[in-house]
N, C-alpha and C positions, 0 to 999 in steps of 0.2 A: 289670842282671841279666835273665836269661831268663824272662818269666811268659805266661802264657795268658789271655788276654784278652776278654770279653765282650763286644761293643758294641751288640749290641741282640737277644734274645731270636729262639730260631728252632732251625734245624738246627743237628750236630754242628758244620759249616764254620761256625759264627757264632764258635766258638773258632780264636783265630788267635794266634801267637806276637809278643811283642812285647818290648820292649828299655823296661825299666821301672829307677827311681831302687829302690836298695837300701831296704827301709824299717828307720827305725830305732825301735827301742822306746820307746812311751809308758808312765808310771808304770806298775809291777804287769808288765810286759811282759818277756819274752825274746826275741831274734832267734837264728834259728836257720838254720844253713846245710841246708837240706835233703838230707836223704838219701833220701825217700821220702815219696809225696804218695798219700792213698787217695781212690779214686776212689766215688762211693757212687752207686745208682738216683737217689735222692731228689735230686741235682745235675743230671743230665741233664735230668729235670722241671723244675728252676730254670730251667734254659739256656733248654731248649723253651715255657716260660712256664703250663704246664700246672700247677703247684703255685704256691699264691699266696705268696711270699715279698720282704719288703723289698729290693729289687735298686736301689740306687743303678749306675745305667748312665755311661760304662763300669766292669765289674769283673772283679776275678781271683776268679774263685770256687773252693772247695775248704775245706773245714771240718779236715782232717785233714793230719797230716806228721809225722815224724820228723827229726831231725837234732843236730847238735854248737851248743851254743849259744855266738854268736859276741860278740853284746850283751847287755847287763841293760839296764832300767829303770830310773829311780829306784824304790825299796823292795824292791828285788830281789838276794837274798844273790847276792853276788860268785863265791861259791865255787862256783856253778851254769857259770859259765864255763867250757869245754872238755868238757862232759859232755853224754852223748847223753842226751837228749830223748823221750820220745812226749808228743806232747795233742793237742790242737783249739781250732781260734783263737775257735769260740764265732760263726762264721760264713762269714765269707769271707777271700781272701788267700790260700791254701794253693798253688796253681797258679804256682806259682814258684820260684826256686835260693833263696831266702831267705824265710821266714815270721817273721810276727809274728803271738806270740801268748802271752795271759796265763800267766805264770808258774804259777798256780794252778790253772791249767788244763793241766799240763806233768805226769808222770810218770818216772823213771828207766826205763829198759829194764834188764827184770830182769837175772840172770845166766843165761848157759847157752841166752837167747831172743837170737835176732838181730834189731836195728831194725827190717826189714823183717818179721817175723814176729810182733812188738808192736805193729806200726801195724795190719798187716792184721787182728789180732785182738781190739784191746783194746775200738774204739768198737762193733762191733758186736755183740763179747759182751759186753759192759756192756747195750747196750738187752736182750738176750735176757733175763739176768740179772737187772734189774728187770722184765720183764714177766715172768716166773715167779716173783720174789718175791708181785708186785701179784697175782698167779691165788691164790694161796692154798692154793695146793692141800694139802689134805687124806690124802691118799692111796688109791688103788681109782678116779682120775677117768679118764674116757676124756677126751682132748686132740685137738684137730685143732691141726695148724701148715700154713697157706696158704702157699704157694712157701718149701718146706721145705727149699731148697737153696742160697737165697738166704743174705747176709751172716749177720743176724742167724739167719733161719729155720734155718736149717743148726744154728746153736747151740743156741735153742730146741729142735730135734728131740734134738740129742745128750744136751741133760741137765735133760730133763723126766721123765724118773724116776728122777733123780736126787732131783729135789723134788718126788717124792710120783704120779706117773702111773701107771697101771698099763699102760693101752693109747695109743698113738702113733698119730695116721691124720695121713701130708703127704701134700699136693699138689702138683704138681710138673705141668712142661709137655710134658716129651719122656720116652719111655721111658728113657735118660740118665739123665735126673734123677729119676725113680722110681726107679732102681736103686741110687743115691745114697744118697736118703733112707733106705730100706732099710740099706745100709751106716752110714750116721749111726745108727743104731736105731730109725727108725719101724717100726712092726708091718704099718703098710701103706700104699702110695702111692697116690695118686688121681689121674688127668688134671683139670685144671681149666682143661684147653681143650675139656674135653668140656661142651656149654652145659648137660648136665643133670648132670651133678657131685655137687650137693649133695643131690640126689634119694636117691644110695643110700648117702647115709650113715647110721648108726645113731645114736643119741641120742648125745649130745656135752655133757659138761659143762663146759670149757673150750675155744674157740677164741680162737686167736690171730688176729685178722685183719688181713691186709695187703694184701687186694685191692682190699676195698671196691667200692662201685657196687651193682650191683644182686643180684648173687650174695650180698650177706652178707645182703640180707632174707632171704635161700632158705634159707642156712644157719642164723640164726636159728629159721629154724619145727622146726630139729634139735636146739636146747638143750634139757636136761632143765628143765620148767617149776618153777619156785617157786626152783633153785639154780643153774640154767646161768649163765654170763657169757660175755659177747664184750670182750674186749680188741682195741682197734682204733686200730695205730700205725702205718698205710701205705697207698698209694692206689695199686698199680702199675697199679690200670684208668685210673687218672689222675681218678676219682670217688669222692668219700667216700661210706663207706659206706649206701645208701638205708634207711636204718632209723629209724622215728619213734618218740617216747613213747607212741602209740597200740598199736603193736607191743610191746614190753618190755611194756606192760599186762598187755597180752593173755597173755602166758605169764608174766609175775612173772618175767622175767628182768631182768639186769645189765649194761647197756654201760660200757664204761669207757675213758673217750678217755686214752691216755695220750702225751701230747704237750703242749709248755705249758715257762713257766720252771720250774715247781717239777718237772714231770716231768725235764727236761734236768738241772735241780739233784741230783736224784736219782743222775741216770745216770753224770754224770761224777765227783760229789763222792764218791759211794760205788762205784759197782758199776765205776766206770773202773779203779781201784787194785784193787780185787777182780778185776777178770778177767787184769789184770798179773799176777798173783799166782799166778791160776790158770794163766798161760802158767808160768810160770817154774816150778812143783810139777810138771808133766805133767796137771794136772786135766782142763786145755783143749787144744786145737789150734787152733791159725791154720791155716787152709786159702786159701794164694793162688794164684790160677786163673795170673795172667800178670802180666810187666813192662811197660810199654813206656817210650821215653824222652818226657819231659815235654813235647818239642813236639808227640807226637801223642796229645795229649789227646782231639782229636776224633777220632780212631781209636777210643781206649777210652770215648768213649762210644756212639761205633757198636757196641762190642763190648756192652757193657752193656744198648743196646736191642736186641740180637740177643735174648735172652734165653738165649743157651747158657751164659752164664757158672755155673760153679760155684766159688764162694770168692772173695776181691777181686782189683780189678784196680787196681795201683799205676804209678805213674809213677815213673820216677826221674829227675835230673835230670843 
């Protein structure tokens, strides 16, 4: 079979096409003929070595796919057989015509949504969906969403007053993506190519942060003191976030890393079937920027670190 291959940590070109053994399912496991592979930021950083993650070298990376399940598992119902698929393999392997991946980790593609428009939607508004669960919001919060146009950001901005916001401020890179975010329902967009960015923002009771590095100390000196919190589940400076205990003192504010097994348990075990759900009602929308076919992965992650993407970029095989 056709997979995309890693051989050792670097630029787009370190993904190269190879001629790999079909893999067949271990206990608890489905194989699935792939119909659709998502592509995410967070993998490109894998590739480039910039995000610290377990990379057993070489590998087909890719966490996400769609497709007709071709094998079961041992403890895996039969009758899953011939039926399309969404989940996430829970790490790696996705970047090829066939995925393995825990059955448990697998949902139906609703009705009336097409494969392709469950894969682009379900993992990334799953994370949005619990990170507005975990804000709490109360209702009457002003909210920032950092790169508001992004997978998950795009979601977050669309239905954060839904759960309780009264005012919306995203961030965004290009005029483009300001007018976006705007169309999503933020109330206002912000450059955050501008270095002084977090300067004119007004007091902020929730942000979402995905920047991280040294922008989110700034932005923290904007949380309202004694109740502000920073939610912080992204690095696209390639830095976590510079913010110490000494800082949070200082204002009695809240950071809250949401990232970890029990976060991911969260994400996929609840809010994954929950945003299927909400594809398949109208609640939600999948928004996918572009196709391309499987071998030019390292295209779509050129595309990715362009940063003009708005909405996912999938692979198909």
């Amino acid at each position: 079979m056709l997979a995309i291959q890693l051989d050792a940590t670097g630029g787009p070109e370190a993904l190269r096409p190879v001629d790999l053994p079909r893999p067949r399912p271990s206990a608890g496991q489905v194989v699935v003929r792939a119909q659709a592979i998502g592509v995410s930021q967070a993998e490109t950083q894998i590739r480039s070595g910039a995000l610290p993650f377990p990379l057993p070298l070489p590998a087909v990376l890719g966490g996400e796919a769609v497709g007709e399940v071709v094998e079961v598992g041992e403890g895996v119902d039969g009758d899953l057989l011939g039926t399309v698929r969404v989940g996430v393999t829970g790490g790696l392997g996705a970047y090829a015509e066939y995925v393995a991946m825990p059955a448990a980790m697998t949902c139906p593609v609703p009705a009336g949504v097409t494969p392709l428009e469950a894969l682009a939607g379900a993992a990334p508004g799953a994370i949005a969906l619990a990170l507005l669960h975990r804000a709490r919001l109360g209702g009457g919060e002003t909210v920032l969403v950092e790169a508001g146009t992004s997978a998950v950001g795009g979601h977050v901005v669309a239905h954060a007053k839904e759960f309780g916001a009264a005012r919306v401020i995203a961030t965004a890179g290009s005029p483009a993506k300001r007018r976006r975010a705007l169309d999503l329902g933020a109330d206002q967009a912000v450059d955050h190519g501008d270095p002084a960015w977090p300067d004119g923002l007004p007091e902020i009771d929730v942000v979402f942060e995905a920047i991280g590095g040294a922008s989110a100390r700034r932005v923290l000196d904007r949380l309202v003191p004694g109740t502000g919190r920073m939610l912080f589940y992204g690095m696209l400076s390639g830095e976590p976030a510079a913010v110490t205990a000494a800082d949070l003192m200082d204002r009695g504010v809240t950071l809250v890393g949401c990232s970890g097994p029990g976060w991911a348990g969260q994400v996929f075990g609840t809010h994954y079937p929950e945003m299927l759900d909400r594809l398949g009602s109208g609640r939600s929308r999948a928004v996918i920027h572009e196709t391309l076919p499987l071998a030019e992965a390292a295209e779509a992650h050129r595309r990715l670190e362009s940063r003009a993407v708005m909405g996912r970029v999938l692979l198909v095989p």
